[in-house]
N, C-alpha and C positions, 0 to 999 in steps of 0.2 A: 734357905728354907728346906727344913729338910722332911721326907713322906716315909711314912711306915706303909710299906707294900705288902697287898696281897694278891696271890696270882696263883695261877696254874689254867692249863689246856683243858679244855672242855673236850671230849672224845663220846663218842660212841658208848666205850665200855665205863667210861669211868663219868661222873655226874659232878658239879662243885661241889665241896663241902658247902653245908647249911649256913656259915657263915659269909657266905660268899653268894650262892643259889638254893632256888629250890624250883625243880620242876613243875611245872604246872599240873594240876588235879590231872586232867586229862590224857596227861603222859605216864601216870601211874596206871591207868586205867585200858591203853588200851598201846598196844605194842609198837603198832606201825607209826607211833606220836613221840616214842622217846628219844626222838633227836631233837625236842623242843629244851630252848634254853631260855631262860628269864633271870634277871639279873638287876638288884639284890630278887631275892624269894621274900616271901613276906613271914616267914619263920624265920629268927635268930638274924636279922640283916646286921651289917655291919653298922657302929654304932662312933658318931664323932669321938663324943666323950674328949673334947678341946684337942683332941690329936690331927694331924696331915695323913690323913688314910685314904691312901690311894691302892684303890679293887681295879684287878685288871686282868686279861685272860686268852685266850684263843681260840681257835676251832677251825681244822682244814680237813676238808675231804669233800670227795666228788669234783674236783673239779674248783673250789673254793677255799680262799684263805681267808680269814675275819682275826677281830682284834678290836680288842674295846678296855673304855678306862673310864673308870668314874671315881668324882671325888664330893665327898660330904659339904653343904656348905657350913662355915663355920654357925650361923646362925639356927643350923637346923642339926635333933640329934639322929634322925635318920635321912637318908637321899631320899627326897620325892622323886626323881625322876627312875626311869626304868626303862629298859634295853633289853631285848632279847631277839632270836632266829631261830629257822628251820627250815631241815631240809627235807623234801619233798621226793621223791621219784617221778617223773611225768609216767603217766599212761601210755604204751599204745604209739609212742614216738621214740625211737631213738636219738633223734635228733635234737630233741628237747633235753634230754638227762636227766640232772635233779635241778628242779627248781627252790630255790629261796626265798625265805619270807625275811625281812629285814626290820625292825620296827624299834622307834626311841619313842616315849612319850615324857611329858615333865607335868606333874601336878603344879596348876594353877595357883600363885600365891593368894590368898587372902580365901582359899576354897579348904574346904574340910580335907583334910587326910589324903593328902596329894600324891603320899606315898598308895593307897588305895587305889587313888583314880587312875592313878599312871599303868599300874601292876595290871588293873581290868580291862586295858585298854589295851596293851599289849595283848596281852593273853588272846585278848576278842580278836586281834588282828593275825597275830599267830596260827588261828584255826581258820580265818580264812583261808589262808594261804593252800591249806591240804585239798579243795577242791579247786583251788586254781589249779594245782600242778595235775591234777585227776585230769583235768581241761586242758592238757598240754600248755597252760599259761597261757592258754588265749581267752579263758574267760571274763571279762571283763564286767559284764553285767552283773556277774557274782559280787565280784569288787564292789561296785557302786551299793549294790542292793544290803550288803553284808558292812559299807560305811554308815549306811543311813543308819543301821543297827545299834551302831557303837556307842550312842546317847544312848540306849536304855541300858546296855552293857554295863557303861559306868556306873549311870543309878542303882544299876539292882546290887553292885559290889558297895557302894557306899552305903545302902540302906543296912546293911547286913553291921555294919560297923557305927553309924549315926546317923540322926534325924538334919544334918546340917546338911547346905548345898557344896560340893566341889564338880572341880573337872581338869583336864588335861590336854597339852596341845599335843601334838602328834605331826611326827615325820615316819614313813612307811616306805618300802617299796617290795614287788615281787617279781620275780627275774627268773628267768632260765640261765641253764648252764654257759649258753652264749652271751649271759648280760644283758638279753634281751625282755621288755617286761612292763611294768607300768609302775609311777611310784605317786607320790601323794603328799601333801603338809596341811595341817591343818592349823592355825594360829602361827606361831614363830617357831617352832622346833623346826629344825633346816636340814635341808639334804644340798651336796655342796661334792664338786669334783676336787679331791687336794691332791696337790703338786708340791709333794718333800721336797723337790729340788727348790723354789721358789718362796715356799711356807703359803700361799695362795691355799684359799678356800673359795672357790667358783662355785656363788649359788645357781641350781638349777631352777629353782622357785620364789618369787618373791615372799616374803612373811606377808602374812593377811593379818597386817595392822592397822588401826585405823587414821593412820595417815596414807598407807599405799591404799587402801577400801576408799577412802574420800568421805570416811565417817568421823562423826563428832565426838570424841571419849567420851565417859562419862564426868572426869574430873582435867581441867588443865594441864599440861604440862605430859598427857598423858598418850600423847599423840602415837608415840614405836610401841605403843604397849598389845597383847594380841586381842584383836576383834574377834574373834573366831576361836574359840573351845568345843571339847568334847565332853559332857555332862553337865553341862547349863541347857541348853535348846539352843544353843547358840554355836552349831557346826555349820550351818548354814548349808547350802549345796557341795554336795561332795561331788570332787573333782580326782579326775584320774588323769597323769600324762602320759604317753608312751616315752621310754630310755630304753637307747642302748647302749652300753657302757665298753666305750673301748679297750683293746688288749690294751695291759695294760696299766688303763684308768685306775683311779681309790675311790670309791662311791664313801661319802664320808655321811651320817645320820649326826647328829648333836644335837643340846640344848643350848638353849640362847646363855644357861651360865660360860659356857665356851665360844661361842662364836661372837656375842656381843662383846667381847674383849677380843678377839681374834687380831681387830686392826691395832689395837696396841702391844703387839710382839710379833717382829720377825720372825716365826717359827719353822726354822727353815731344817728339819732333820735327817737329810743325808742332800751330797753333794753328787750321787751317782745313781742316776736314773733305773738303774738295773737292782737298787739294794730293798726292794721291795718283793722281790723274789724272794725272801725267806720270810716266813711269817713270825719268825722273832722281830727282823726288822720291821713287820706291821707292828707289834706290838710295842716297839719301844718309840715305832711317831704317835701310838694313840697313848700311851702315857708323858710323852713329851707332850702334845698339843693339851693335855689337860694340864700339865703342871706348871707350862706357857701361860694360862689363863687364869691359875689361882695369884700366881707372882706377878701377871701385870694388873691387880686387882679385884679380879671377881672375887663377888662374895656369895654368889650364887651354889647351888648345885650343880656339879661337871659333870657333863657325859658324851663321850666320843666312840660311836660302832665304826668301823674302818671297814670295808670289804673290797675281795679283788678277784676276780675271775683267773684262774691260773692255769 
């Protein structure tokens, strides 16, 4: 199987091309915002068109290396899911540095324009983050108050597009320079510690499906499927964990089109503990583990955020 790739480093000075990203409104708008990255943009995204097109990219500085890869599902001719980061400066602490906003969301199947809900949901989550890090990342109360948010966030981005219902599940977290920080899942989208040496994906969170909730689907058979969305009413109580992420560590963000295939491939991409120090080599396990997971199957939409404190 072979992928037509597209890539390049995300930087400071230089922004994706449009087919690739597109900055968020609010990064055009106000200065200290343009290190925000989303990804596809909802201008000119990349588009199946029956091809293996795998988008995939970078970004280090301050302190942080990332690396991410998504791939189209063949069924769909744009990605619903969406990924993006930002980095932050703390206030008032040196010790804190820049803080990170981290965030994957996947438009819910059978919901309106998933590509929408995802893209809103990020974005919403993204702007959190910049009064976390104002808070030296100890704010937490902002978090909670600013997830209960995120259901109207999605709405008012879908209305703007149709009168149908969607929504999106949602993997987050927000971290200081030390790794240190609080993260979150909402439905199945998963945040997960991965070990290249081993090919392991250690979730940190169980999926809030309605077999782990001890709820009754709505349909049979439908038991791993997510109980908990973001633009239905149905995010339920937002929850915050504290993390800290070891030297070290790969805080890995995904959609269930990647990790519900994960146990069917050994994806083990490098054999030396130290080959994570380059963030080329992030970038070639998060387009490895995606392209892991179209060939053992999925037919989903892929998407794999990597990050590493460095």
């Amino acid at each position: 199987m072979t992928f037509n790739i597209i890539s390049k480093a995300a930087s400071w000075q230089h922004c994706m091309p449009k087919a690739c990203s597109t900055p968020s409104k609010a990064a055009k708008s106000h200065p200290e915002e343009q290190n925000f990255r989303v990804f596809p943009g909802l201008e000119s995204p990349p588009t199946n068109a029956g091809n293996n097109l795998l988008s995939s990219g970078t970004y280090e500085h301050h302190g942080w290396q990332l690396a991410w890869a998504q791939i189209i599902g063949p069924k769909h001719c744009v990605t619903e899911d969406t990924l993006g980061f930002a980095v932050q400066e703390s206030s008032g602490d040196t010790q804190s540095g820049h803080c990170i906003s981290l965030v994957l969301a996947d438009g819910v199947g059978g919901g309106a324009r998933g590509d929408i809900a995802s893209h809103a949901l990020v974005t919403h989550c993204l702007h959190m983050g910049q009064r976390h890090a104002a808070a030296n990342g100890q704010d937490r109360e902002w978090l909670l108050k600013n997830l209960v948010e995120a259901d109207q966030a999605v709405n008012r981005a879908l209305a703007a597009h149709t009168d149908l219902p969607g929504a999106a599940t949602l993997s987050a977290a927000w971290l200081d320079s030390c790794g240190r920080g609080w993260i979150t899942r909402v439905g199945d989208a998963r945040l997960s510690i991965y070990d290249p040496c081993t090919g392991q994906l250690a979730p940190l969170l169980a999926d809030q499906s309605f077999a782990n909730l001890g709820e009754k689907p709505p349909q049979p058979g439908h038991e791993n499927a997510p109980a908990r969305m973001v633009g239905a009413g149905l995010a339920g109580e937002p929850q915050l964990h504290s993390l800290t992420l070891k030297a070290g560590e790969i805080l890995c963000l995904s959609s269930d089109g990647l990790h519900e295939w994960h146990h069917a491939f050994p994806c083990t991409t490098t054999s030396n503990p130290n080959a994570c120090d380059s963030t080329l080599q992030l970038l070639l396990m998060a387009r490895q583990l995606a392209i892991c997971a179209r060939q053992a199957g999925s037919d989903d939409d892929i998407s794999v955020l990597l990050a590493r404190a460095c």
